[in-house]
C-alpha positions in Angstrom: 51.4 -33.2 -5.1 49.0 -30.9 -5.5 47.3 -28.2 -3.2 43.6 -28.6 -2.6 42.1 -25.4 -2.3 39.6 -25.2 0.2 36.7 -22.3 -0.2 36.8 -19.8 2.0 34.1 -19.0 4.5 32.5 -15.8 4.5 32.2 -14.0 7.8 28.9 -13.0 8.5 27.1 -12.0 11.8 28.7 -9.9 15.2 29.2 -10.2 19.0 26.2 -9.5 21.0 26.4 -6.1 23.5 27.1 -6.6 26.6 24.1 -5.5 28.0 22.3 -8.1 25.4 24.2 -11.0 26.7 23.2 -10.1 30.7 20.1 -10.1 29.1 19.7 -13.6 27.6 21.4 -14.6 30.5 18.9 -13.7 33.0 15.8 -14.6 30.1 17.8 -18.6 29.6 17.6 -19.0 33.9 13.8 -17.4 34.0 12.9 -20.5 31.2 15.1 -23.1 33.1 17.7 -23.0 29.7 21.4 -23.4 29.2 23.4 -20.5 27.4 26.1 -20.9 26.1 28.2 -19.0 23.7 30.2 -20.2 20.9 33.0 -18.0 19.2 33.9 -18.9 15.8 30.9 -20.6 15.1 31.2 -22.4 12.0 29.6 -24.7 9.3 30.4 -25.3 5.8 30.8 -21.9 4.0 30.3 -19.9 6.3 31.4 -18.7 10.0 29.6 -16.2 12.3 31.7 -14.2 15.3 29.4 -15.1 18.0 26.5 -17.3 17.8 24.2 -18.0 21.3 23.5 -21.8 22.2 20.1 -22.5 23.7 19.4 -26.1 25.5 17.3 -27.6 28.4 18.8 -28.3 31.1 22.1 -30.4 30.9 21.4 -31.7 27.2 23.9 -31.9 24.8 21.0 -30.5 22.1 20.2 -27.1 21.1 16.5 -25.8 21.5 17.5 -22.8 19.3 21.0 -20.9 18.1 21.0 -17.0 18.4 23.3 -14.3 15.9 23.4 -11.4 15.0 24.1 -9.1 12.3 24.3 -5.3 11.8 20.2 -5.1 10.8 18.5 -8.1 12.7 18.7 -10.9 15.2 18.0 -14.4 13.8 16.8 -17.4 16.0 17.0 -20.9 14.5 15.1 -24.2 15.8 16.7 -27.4 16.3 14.0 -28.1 13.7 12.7 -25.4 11.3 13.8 -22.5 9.5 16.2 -18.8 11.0 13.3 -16.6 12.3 14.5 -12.9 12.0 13.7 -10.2 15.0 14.7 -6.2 15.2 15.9 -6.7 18.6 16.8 -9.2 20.8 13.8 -8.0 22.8 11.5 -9.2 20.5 13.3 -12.5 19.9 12.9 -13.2 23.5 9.5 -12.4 23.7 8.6 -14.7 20.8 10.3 -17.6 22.4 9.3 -17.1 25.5 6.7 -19.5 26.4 2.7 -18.0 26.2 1.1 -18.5 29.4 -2.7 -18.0 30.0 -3.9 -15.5 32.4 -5.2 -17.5 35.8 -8.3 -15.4 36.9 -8.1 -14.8 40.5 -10.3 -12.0 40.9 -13.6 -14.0 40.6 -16.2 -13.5 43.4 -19.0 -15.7 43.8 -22.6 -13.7 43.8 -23.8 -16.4 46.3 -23.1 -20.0 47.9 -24.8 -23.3 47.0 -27.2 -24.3 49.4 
């Protein structure tokens, strides 16, 4: 019988520091998300050491997946194409939502009569 060679995955991508992880951490519970980290993460040619699950709440989808690699950090959508960051700094802050400023330091010049 013969032996079907499967192709071999190439390893790309690396843990996340320590300190980076406490930091998503405390960013996912700030935006009401779910973290979760996935060893071994794999798909079809290729497997990454640590990749960083995203999701609302108790939903079984993924908002956005996290890895890393010596030179960047890369964030990809459920939907859409890997975004690439320097630091995992700046990934947060592009995800994080954009709110607009509430103006509470408006003084009325006078009362309607």
């Amino acid at each position: 019988m013969p032996v079907i060679q499967l192709p071999t995955k190439r390893v790309c991508g690396l843990s996340f520091t320590i300190a980076d992880l406490i930091l998503l951490r405390s960013w996912a519970e700030a935006n009401s998300l779910r973290m979760v980290v996935r060893q071994d993460h794999g798909v079809e040619t290729e497997e990454y050491e640590e990749v960083l699950a995203f999701s609302q709440g108790e939903s079984a989808l993924c908002r956005w997946i996290m890895w890393r690699d010596a030179n960047a950090v890369f964030v990809q959508p459920l939907i859409g194409r890997p975004q690439l960051y320097d630091t995992v700094a700046d990934a947060m802050n592009a995800l994080s939502p954009k709110q607009t400023p509430t103006l509470t330091d408006i003084t009325a010049t006078h009362w309607p009569t």
